[in-house]
Short mmCIF file of the C-alpha atoms (twelve columns), coordinates in Angstrom:
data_MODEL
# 
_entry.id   MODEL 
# 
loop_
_atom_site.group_PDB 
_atom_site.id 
_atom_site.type_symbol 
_atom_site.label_atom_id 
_atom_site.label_alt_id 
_atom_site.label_comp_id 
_atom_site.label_asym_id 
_atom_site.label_seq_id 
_atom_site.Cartn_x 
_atom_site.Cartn_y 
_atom_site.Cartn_z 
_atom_site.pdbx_PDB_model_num 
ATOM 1   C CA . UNK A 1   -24.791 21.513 -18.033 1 
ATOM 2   C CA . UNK A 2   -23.904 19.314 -14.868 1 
ATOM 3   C CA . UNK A 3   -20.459 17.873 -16.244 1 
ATOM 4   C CA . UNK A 4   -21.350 14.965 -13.699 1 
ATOM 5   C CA . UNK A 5   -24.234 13.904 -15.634 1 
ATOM 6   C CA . UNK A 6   -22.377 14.301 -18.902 1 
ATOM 7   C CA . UNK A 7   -19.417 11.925 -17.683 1 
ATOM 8   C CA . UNK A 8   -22.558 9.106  -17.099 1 
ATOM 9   C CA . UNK A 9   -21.719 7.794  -20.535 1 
ATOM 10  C CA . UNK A 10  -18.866 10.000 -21.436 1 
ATOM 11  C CA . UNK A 11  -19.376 12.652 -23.911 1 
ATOM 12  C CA . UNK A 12  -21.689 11.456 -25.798 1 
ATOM 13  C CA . UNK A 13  -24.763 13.521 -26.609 1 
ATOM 14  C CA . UNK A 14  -28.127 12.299 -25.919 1 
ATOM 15  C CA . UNK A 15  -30.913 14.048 -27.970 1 
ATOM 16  C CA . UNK A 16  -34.503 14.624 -26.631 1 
ATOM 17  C CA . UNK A 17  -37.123 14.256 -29.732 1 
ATOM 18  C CA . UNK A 18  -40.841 14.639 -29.229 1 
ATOM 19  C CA . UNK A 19  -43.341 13.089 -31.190 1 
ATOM 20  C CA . UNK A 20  -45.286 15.713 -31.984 1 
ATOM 21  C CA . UNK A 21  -49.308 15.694 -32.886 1 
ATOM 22  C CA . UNK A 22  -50.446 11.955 -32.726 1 
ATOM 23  C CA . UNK A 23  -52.619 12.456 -35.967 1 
ATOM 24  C CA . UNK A 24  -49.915 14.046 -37.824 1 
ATOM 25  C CA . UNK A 25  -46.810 12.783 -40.066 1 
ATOM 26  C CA . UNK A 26  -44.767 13.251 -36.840 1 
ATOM 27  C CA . UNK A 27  -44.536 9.262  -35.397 1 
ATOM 28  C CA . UNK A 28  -43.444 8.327  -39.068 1 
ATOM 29  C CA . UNK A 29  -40.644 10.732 -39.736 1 
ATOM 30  C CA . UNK A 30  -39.213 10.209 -36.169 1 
ATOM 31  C CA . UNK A 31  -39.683 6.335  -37.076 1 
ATOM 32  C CA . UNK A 32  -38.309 6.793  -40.755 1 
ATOM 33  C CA . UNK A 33  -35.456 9.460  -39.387 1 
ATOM 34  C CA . UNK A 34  -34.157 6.977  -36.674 1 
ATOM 35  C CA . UNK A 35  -34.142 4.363  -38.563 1 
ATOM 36  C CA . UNK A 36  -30.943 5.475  -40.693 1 
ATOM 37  C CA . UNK A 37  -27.964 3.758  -39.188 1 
ATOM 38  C CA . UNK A 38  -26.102 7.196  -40.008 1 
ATOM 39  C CA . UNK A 39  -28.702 9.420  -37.932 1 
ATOM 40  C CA . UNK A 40  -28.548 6.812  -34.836 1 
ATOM 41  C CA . UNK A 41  -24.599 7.046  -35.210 1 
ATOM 42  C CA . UNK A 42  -24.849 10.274 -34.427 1 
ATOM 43  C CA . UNK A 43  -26.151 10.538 -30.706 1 
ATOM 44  C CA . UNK A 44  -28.379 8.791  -28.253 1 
ATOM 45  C CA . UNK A 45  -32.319 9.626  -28.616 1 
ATOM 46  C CA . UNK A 46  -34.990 9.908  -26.003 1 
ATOM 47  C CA . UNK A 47  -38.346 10.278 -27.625 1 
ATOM 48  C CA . UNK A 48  -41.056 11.562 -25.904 1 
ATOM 49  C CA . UNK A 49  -44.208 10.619 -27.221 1 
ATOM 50  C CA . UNK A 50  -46.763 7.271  -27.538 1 
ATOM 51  C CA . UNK A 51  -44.939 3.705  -28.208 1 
ATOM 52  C CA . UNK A 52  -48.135 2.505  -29.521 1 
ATOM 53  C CA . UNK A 53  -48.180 5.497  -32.771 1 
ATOM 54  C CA . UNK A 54  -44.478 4.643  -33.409 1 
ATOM 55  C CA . UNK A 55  -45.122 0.756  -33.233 1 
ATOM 56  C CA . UNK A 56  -48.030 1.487  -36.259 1 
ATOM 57  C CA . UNK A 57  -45.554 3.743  -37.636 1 
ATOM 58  C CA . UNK A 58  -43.057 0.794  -37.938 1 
ATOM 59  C CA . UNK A 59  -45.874 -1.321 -39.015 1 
ATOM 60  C CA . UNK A 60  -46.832 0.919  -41.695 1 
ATOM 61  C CA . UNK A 61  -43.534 1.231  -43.433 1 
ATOM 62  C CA . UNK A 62  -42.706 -2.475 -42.535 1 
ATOM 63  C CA . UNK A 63  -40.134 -1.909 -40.205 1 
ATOM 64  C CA . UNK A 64  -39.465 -3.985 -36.947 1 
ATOM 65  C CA . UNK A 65  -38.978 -1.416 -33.855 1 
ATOM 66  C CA . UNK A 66  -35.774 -0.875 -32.740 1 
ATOM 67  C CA . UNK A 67  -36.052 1.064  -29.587 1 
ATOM 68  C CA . UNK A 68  -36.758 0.450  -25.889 1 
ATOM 69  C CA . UNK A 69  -39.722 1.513  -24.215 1 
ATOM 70  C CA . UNK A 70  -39.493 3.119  -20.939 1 
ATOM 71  C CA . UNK A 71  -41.952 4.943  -18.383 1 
ATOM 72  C CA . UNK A 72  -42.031 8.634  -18.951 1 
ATOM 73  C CA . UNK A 73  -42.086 9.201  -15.405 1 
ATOM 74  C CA . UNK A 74  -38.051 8.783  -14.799 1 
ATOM 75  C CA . UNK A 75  -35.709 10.287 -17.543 1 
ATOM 76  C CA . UNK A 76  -31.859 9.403  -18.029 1 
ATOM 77  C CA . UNK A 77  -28.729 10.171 -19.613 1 
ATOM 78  C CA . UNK A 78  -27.546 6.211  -18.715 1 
ATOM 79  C CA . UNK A 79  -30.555 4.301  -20.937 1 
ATOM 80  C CA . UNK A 80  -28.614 0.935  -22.252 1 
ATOM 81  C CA . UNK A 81  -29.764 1.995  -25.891 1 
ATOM 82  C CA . UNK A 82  -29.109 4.327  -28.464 1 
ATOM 83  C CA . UNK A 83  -33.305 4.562  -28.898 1 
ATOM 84  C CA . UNK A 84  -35.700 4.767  -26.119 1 
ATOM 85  C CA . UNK A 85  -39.185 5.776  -25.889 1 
ATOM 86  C CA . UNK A 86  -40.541 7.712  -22.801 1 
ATOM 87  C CA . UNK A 87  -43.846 6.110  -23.377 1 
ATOM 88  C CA . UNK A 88  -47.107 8.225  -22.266 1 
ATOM 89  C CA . UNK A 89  -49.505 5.297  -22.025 1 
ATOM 90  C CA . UNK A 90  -51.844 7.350  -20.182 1 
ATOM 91  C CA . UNK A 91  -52.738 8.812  -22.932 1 
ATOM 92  C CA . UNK A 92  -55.116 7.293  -25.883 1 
ATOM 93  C CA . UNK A 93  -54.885 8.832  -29.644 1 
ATOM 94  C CA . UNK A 94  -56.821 6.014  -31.832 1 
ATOM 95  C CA . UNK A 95  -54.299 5.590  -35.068 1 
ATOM 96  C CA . UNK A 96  -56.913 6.824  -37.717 1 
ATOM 97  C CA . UNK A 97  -57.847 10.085 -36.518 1 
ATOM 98  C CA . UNK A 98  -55.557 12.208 -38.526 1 
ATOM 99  C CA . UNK A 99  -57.243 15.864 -37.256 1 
ATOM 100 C CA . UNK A 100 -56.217 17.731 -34.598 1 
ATOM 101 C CA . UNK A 101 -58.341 16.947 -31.461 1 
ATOM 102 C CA . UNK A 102 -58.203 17.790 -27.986 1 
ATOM 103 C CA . UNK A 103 -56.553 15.167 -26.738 1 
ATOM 104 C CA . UNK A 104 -53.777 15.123 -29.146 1 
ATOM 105 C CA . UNK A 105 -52.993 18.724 -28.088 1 
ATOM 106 C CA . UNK A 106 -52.858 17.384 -24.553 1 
ATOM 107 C CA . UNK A 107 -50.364 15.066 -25.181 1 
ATOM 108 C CA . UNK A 108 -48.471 16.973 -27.753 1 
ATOM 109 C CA . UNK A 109 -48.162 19.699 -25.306 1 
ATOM 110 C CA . UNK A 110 -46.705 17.154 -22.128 1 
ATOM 111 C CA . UNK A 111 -44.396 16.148 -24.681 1 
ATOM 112 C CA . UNK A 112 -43.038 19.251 -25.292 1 
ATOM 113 C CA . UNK A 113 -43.013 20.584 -21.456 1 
ATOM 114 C CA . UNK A 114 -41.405 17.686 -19.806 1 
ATOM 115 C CA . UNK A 115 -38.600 17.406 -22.551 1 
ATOM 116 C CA . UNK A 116 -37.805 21.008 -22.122 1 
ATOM 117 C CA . UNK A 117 -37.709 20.385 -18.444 1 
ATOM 118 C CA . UNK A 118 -34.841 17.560 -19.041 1 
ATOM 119 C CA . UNK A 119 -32.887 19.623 -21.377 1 
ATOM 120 C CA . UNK A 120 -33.040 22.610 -18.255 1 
ATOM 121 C CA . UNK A 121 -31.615 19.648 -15.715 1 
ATOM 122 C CA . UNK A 122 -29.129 18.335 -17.912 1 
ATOM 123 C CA . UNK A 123 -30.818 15.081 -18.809 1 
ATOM 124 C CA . UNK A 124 -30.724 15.451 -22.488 1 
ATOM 125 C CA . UNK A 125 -28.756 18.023 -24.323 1 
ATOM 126 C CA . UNK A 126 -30.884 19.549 -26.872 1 
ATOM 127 C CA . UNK A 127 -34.753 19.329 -27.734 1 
ATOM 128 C CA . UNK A 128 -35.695 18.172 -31.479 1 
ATOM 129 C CA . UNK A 129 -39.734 18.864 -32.083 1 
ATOM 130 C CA . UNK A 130 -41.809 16.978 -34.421 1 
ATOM 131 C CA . UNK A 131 -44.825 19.102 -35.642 1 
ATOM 132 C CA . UNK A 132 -47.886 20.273 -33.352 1 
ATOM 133 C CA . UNK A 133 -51.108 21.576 -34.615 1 
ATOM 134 C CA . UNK A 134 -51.871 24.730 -33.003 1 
ATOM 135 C CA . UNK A 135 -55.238 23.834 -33.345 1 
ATOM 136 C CA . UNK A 136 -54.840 21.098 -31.900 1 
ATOM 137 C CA . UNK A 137 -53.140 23.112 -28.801 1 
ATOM 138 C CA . UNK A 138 -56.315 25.458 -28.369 1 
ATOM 139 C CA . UNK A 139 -58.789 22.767 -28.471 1 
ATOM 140 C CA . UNK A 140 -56.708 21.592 -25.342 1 
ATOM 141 C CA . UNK A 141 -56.429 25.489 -24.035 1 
ATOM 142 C CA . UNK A 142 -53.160 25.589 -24.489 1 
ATOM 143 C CA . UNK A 143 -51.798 28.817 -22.747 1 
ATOM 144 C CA . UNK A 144 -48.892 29.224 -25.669 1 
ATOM 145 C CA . UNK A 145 -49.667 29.353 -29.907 1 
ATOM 146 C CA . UNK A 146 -47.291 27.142 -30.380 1 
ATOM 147 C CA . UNK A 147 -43.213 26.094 -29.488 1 
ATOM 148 C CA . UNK A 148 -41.633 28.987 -29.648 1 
ATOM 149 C CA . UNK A 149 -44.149 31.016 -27.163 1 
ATOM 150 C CA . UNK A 150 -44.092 27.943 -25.168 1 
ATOM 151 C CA . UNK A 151 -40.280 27.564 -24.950 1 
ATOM 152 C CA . UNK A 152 -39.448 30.771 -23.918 1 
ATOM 153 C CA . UNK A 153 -42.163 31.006 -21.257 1 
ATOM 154 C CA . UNK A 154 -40.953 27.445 -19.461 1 
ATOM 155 C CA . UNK A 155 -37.237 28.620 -20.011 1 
ATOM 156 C CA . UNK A 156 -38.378 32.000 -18.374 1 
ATOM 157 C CA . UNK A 157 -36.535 33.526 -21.375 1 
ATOM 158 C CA . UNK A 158 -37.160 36.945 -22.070 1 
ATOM 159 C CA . UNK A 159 -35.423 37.057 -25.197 1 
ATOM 160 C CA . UNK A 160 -36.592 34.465 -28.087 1 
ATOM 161 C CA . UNK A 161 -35.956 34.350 -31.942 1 
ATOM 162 C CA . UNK A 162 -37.481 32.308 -34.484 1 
ATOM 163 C CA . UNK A 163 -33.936 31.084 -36.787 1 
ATOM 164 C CA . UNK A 164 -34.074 28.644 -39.965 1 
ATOM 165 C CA . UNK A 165 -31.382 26.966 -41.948 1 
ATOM 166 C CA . UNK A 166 -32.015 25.693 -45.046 1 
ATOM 167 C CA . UNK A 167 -28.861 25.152 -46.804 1 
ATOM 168 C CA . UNK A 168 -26.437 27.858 -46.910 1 
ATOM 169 C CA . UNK A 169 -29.265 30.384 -45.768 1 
ATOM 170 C CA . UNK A 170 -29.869 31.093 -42.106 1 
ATOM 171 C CA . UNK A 171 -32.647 33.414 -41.371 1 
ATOM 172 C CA . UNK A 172 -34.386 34.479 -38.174 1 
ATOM 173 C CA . UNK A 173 -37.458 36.880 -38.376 1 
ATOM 174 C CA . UNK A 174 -38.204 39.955 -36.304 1 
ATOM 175 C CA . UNK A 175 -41.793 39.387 -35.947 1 
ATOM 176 C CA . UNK A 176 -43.568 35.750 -35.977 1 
ATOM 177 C CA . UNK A 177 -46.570 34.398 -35.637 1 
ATOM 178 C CA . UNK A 178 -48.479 38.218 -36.195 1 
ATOM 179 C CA . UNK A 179 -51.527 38.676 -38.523 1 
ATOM 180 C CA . UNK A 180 -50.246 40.985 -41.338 1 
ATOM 181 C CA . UNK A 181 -52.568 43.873 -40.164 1 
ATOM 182 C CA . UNK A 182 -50.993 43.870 -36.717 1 
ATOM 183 C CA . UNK A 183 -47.479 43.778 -37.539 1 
ATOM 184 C CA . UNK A 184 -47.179 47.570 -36.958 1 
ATOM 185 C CA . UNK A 185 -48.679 47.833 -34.036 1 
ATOM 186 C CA . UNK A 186 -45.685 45.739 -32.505 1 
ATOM 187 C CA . UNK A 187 -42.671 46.781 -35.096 1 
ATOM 188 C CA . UNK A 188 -40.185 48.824 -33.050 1 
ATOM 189 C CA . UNK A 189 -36.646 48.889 -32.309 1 
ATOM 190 C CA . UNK A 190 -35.995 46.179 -30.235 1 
ATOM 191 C CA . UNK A 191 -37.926 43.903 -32.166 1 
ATOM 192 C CA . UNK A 192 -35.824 44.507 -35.335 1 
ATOM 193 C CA . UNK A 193 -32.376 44.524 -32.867 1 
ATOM 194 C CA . UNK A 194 -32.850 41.319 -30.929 1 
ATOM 195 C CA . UNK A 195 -32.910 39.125 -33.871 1 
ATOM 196 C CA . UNK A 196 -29.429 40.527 -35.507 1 
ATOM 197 C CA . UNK A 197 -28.408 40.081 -31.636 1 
ATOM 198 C CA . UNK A 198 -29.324 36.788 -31.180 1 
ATOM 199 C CA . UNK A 199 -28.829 35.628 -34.581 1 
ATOM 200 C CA . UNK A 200 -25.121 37.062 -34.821 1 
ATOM 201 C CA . UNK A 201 -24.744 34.966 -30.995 1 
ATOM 202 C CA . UNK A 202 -25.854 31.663 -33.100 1 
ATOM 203 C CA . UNK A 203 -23.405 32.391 -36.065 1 
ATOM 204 C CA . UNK A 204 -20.886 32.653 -33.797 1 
ATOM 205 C CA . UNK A 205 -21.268 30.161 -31.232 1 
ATOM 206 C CA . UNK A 206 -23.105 27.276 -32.835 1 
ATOM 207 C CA . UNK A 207 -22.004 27.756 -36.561 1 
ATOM 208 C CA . UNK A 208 -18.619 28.544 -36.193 1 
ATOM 209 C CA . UNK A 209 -18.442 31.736 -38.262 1 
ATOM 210 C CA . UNK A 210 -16.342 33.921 -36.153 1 
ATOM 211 C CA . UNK A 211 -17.216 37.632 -37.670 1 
ATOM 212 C CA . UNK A 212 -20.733 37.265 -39.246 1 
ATOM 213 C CA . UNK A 213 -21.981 39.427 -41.905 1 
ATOM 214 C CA . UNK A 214 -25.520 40.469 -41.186 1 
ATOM 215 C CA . UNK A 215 -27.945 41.423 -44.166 1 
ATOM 216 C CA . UNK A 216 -31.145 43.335 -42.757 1 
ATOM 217 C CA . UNK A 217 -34.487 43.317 -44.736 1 
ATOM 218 C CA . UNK A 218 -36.981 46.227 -45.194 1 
ATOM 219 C CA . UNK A 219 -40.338 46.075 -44.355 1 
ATOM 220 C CA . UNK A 220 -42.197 47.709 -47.400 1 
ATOM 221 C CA . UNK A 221 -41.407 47.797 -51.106 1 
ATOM 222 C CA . UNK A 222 -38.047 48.286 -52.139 1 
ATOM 223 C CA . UNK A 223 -36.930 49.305 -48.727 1 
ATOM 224 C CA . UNK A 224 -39.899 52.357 -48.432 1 
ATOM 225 C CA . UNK A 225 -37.899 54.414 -51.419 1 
ATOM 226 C CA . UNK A 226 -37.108 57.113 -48.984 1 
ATOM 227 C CA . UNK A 227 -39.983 57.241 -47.213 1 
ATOM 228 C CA . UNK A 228 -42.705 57.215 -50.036 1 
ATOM 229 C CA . UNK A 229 -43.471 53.653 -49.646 1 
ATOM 230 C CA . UNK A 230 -43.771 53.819 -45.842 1 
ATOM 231 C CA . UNK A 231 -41.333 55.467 -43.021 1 
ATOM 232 C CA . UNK A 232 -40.712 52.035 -40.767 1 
ATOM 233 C CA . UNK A 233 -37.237 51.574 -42.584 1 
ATOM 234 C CA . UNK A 234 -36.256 55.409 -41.334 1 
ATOM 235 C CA . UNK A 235 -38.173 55.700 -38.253 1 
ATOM 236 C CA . UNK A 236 -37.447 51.574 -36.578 1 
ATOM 237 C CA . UNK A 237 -34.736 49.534 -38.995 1 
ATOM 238 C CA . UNK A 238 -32.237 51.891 -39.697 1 
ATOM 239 C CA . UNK A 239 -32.133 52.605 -35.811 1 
ATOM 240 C CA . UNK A 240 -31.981 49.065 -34.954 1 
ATOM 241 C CA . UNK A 241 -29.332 48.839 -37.037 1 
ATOM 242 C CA . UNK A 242 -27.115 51.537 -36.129 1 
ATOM 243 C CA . UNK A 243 -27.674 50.205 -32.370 1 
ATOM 244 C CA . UNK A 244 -26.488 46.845 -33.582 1 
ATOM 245 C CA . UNK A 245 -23.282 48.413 -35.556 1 
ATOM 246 C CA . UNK A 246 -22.390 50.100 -31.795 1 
ATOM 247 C CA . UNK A 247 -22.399 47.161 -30.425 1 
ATOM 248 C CA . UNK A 248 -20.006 45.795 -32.333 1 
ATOM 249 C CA . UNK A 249 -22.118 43.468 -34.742 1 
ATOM 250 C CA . UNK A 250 -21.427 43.635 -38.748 1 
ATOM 251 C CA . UNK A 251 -24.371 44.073 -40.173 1 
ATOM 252 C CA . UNK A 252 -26.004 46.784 -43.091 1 
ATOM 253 C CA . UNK A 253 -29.140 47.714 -44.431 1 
ATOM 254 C CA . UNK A 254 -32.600 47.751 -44.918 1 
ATOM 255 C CA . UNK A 255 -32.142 46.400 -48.281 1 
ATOM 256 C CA . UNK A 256 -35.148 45.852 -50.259 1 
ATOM 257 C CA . UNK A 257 -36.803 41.772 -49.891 1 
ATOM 258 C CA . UNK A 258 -37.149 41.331 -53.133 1 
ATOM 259 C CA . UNK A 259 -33.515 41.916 -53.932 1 
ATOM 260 C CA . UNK A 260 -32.388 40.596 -51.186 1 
ATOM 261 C CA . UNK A 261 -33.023 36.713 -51.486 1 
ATOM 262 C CA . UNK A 262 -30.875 35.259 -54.564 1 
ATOM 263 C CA . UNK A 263 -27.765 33.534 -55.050 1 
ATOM 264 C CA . UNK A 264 -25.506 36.462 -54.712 1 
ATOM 265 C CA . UNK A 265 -26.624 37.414 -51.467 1 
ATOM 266 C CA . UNK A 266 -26.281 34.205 -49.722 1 
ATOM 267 C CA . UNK A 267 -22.810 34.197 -51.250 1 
ATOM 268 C CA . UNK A 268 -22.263 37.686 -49.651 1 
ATOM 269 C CA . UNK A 269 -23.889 37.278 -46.372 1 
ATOM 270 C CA . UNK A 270 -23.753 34.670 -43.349 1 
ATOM 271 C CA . UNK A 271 -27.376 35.460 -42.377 1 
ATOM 272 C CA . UNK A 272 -30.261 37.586 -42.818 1 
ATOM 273 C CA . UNK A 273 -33.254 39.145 -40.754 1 
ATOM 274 C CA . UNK A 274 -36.544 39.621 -42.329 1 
ATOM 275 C CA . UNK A 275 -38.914 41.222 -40.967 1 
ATOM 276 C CA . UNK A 276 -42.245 39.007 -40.828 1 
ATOM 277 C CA . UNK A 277 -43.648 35.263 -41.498 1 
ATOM 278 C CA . UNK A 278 -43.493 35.132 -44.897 1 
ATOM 279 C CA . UNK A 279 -40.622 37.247 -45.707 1 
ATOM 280 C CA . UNK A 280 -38.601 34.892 -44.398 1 
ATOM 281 C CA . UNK A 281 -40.497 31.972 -44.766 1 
ATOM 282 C CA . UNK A 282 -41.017 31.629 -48.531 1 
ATOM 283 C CA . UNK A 283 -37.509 31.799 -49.484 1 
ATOM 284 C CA . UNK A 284 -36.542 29.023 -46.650 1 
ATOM 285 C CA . UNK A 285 -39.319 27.172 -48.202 1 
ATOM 286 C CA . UNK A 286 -38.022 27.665 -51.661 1 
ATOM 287 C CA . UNK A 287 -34.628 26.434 -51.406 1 
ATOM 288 C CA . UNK A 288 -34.858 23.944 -48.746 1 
ATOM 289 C CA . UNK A 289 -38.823 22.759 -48.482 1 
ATOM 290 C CA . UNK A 290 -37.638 19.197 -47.633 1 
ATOM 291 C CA . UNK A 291 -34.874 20.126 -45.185 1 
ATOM 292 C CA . UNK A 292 -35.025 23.353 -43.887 1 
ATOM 293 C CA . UNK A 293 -35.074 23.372 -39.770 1 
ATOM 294 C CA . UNK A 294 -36.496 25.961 -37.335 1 
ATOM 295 C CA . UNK A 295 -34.030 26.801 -34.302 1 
ATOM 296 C CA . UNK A 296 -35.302 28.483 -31.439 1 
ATOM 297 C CA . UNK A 297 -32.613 30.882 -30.018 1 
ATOM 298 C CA . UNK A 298 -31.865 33.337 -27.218 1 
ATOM 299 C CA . UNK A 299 -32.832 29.863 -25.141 1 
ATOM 300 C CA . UNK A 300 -30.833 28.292 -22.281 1 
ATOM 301 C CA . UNK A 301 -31.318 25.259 -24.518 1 
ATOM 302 C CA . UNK A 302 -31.111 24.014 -27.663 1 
ATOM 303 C CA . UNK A 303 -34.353 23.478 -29.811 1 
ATOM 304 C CA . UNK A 304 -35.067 22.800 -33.182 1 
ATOM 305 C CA . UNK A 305 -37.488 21.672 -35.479 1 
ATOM 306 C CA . UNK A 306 -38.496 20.292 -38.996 1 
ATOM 307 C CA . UNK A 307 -39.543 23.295 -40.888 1 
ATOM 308 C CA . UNK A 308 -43.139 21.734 -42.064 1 
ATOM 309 C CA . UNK A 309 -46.148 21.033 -40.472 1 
ATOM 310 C CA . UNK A 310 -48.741 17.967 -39.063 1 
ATOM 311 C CA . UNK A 311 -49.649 17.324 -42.794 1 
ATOM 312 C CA . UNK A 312 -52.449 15.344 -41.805 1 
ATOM 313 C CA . UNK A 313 -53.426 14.482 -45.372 1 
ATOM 314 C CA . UNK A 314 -51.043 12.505 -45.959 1 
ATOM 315 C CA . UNK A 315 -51.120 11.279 -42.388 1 
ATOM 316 C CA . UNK A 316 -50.856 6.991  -42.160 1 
ATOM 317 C CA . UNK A 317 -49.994 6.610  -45.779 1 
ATOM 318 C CA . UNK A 318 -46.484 5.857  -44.920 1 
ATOM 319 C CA . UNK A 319 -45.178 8.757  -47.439 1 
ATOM 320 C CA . UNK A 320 -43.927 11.810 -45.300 1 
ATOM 321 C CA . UNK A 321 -40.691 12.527 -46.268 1 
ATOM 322 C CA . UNK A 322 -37.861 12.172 -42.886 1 
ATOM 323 C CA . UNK A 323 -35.615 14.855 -44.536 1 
ATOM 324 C CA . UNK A 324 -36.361 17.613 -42.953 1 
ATOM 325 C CA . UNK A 325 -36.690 15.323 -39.160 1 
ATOM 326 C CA . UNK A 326 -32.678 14.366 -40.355 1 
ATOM 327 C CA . UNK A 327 -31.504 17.609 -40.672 1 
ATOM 328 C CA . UNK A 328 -33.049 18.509 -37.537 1 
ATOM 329 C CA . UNK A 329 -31.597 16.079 -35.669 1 
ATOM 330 C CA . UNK A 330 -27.806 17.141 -37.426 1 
ATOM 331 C CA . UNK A 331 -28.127 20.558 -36.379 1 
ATOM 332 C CA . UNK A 332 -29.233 19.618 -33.026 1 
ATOM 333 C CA . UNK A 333 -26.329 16.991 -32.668 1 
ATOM 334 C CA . UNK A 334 -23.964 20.423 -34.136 1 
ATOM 335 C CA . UNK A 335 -25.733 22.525 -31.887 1 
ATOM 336 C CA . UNK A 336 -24.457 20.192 -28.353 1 
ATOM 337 C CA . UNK A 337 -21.629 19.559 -29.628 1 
ATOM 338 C CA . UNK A 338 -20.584 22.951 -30.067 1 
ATOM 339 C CA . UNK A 339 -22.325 24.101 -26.518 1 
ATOM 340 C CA . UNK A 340 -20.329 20.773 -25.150 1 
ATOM 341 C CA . UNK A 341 -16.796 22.028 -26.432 1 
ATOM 342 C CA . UNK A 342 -17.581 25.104 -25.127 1 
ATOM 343 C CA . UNK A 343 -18.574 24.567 -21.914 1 
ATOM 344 C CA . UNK A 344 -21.370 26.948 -20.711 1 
ATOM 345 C CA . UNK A 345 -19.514 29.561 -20.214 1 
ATOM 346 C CA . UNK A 346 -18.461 30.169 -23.898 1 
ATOM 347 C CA . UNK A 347 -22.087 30.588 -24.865 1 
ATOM 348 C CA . UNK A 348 -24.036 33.562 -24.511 1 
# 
């Protein structure tokens, strides 16, 4: 990060937060979330999205707006308040279309590319993401599925890991947005090693766990029993593994999913790599639906993410739960501050 920038308003860390889809729940948490005196406390907060959706949001929940709007076109650290909105007036999402449409995916999508683009020149120090619909995204021929694809391809990262907290648990998965069927066809190695990799770099540097304990997942039944429920645990995780061990990471394993998620093991372990979507997904969602955040890493930036979706039925009632938004924004504001103690050169 260009310390220059950073010494604009001193240290304080400025957040980048886009709106997500129009039609979804995302205007109302980022409303709901940043309305909390305790969450605004925390940082300063760009938000890239529509100030016409957040002004109904406000209006829905009866809530005056508290933010600034500003033209998109000219991002800054030095905004004179803690909330601004990088209005995109160009675009126009009527309030009661709560489906994913073209031109939501449009916008969703510009949200998304020009706050990553601050975050690379300094201009805001981490990226929080309210939820797209992918749909949405290929109705606008979207060249990414979704953030993460999207992410590491305008970051020109070659390395990217999909990472939740929810609680004490912090998971990232090997494999992510694969249909079952076709999980094998990309399961090797160095898809099973890059997420201990990157996941043991995130323990260290961002959660401040200085000699992480690793626990790795198997991919079939109880850890393929020896082989007779499948070889991939002998042939690919066991491998990946041993390559992670001699390079000086603590981790163990394959040790059977369905043993592998309870109390006792989050007691025992600082983080755990499953294998595919679900794996890892229905525990997170388990014990921490409401709050659990999705963190990009092996990024040059910080990103993360509510853990849910658009939830476009519920969409304009003014009921989504902010939780998970909150805990986003926390980690985020952990995230910086961490990066910011640091100094770039502490972080891999």
């Amino acid at each position: 990060m260009n310390n220059s920038r950073t010494n604009l308003i001193g240290n304080e860390i400025v957040i980048g937060i886009t709106m997500g889809d129009p039609g979804g729940i995302g205007p109302e948490i980022v409303v709901k979330a940043l309305s909390d005196p305790m969450i605004r406390r925390l940082a300063k907060f760009v938000i890239f999205g529509l100030d016409e959706q957040l002004e109904y949001a406000a209006d829905l929940i009866e809530m005056e707006p508290f933010w600034l709007r500003h033209s998109h076109e000219k991002i800054s650290r030095d905004y004179p308040r803690q909330v601004v909105v990088a209005d995109y007036d160009e675009y126009s999402v009527p309030s009661w279309i709560h489906k994913p449409t073209r031109i939501s995916g449009e916008a969703s999508m510009r949200f998304c590319v020009d706050a990553i683009d601050a975050a690379k020149a300094g201009l805001i120090d981490a990226v929080v993401t309210a939820p797209i619909s992918k749909t949405g995204w290929n109705l606008a021929e979207s060249p990414w599925p979704g953030h993460t694809e999207m992410l590491a391809a305008q970051c020109k990262s070659p390395r990217k890991v999909m990472m939740f907290v929810a609680g004490p648990l912090k998971l990232a998965l090997a494999t992510i947005h694969e249909p079952l069927f076709e999980v094998r066809h990309k399961f090797t190695i160095g898809c099973v090693f890059e997420p201990i990799d990157l996941l043991n770099d995130a323990l260290k540097d961002y959660f401040g766990i200085a000699k992480p304990h690793i626990a790795v997942a198997g991919l079939n039944p109880h850890a393929g029993e020896d082989g007779q429920f499948g070889d991939e645990e002998q042939r690919i995780i066991s491998p990946a593994i041993l390559l992670a061990q001699e390079a000086g990471i603590d981790c163990s394993g394959p040790y059977p999913a369905d043993t592998l998620f309870c109390p006792a093991a989050l007691d025992k372990y600082d983080g755990i790599v499953a294998m595919y979507h679900d794996q890892g997904l229905i525990p997170v969602k388990m014990l921490a639906f409401d709050t659990a955040v999705n963190v990009t890493i092996g990024l040059p930036i910080i990103r993360t993410s509510p853990g849910h979706g658009t939830a476009f039925d519920i969409a304009g009632k003014g009921v989504a739960s902010a939780s998970a938004m909150k805990e986003a924004i926390r980690v985020a504001v952990q995230m910086a501050k961490a990066k910011q103690k640091k100094g770039n050169h502490g972080l891999r």
